[in-house]
N, C-alpha and C positions, 0 to 999 in steps of 0.2 A: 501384355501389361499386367499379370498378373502378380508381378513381384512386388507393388504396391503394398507398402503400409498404411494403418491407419493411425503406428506409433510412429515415433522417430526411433531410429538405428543409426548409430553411431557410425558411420563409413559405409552403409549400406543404403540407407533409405531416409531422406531429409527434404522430399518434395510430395507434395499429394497427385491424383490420377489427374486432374485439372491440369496442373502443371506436368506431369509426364506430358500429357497428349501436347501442350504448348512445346517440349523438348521436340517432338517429333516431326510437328509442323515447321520448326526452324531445318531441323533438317533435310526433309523435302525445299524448302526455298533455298537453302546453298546448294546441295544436289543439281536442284533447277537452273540453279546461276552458273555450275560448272558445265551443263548438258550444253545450251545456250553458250557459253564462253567458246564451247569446244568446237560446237559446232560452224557458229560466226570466226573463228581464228580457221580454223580449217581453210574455209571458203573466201574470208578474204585476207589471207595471209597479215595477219596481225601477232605475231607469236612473240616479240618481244613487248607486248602489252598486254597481254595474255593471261600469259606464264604465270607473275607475280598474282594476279585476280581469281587465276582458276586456284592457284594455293590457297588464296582466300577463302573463298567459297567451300573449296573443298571442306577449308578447318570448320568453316560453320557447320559444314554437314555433318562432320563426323561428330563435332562437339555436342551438337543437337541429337545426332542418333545415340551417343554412347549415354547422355544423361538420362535420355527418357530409356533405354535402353536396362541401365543401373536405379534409376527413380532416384540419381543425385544429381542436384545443382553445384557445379563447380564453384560457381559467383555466393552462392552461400554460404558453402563451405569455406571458401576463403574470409567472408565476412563473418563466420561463426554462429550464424541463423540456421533455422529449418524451416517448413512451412506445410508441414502434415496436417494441420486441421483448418483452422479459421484464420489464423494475424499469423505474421514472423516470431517464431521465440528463439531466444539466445541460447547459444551453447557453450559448456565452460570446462575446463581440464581437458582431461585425456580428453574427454570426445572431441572436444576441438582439434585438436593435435590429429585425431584421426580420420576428422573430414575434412583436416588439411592437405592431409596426405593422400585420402581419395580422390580432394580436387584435382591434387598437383599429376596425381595418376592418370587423370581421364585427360586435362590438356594436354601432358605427354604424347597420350596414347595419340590423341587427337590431328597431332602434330603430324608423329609418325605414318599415318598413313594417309593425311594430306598430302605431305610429302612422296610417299608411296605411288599417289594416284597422280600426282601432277608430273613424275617423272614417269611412267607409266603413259599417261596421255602424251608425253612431249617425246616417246621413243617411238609409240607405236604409229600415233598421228603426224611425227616430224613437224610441231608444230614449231 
């Protein structure tokens, strides 16, 4: 968690270590919710109800690991906030523009390896 600032950084750094550590807690409970999905589908052959939840989870996981991860809030950056020290402040121009672009990047990413994991869990486990 060292990649924490104590300024705002425009596509870099727009959440404080309070909020990392909240990013990463999300991610441990989607994690948790795919371990659990995978497990319960497994055992009692529920895979076409599954599937679509352990994608879910999965996106939480990844979303929550890759923010706290980066020390960016996606949902901020699309709303044009940071949250580096005490209250929300707003962000205006280019910076906005460029933690739009960060967000838009980390749900991407988010995406893709949700996807990743849940076609991975549904080849390997035949769920």
């Amino acid at each position: 968690m060292s990649n924490v600032s104590s300024e705002y950084e425009a596509g870099t750094c727009n959440i404080n270590e309070e909020e990392q550590k909240n990013r990463y807690i999300t991610s441990l409970a989607g994690f948790s919710g795919v371990a659990v999905l995978t497990a319960y589908s497994y055992f009692a052959d529920l895979s076409s109800v599954s599937i679509p939840l352990i994608l879910m989870f999965s996106f939480i996981g990844f979303m929550g690991f890759l923010q706290g991860r980066y020390s960016f809030c996606s949902f901020y950056g699309i709303r044009g906030v940071y949250h580096v020290k005490e209250a929300l402040e707003e962000v205006s121009g280019q910076n906005r523009k460029t933690d739009l672009y960060k967000s838009l990047l980390i749900i991407f990413q988010s995406l893709i390896l949700a996807l990743g994991l849940t076609v991975i869990l549904y080849l390997i486990l035949g769920l």
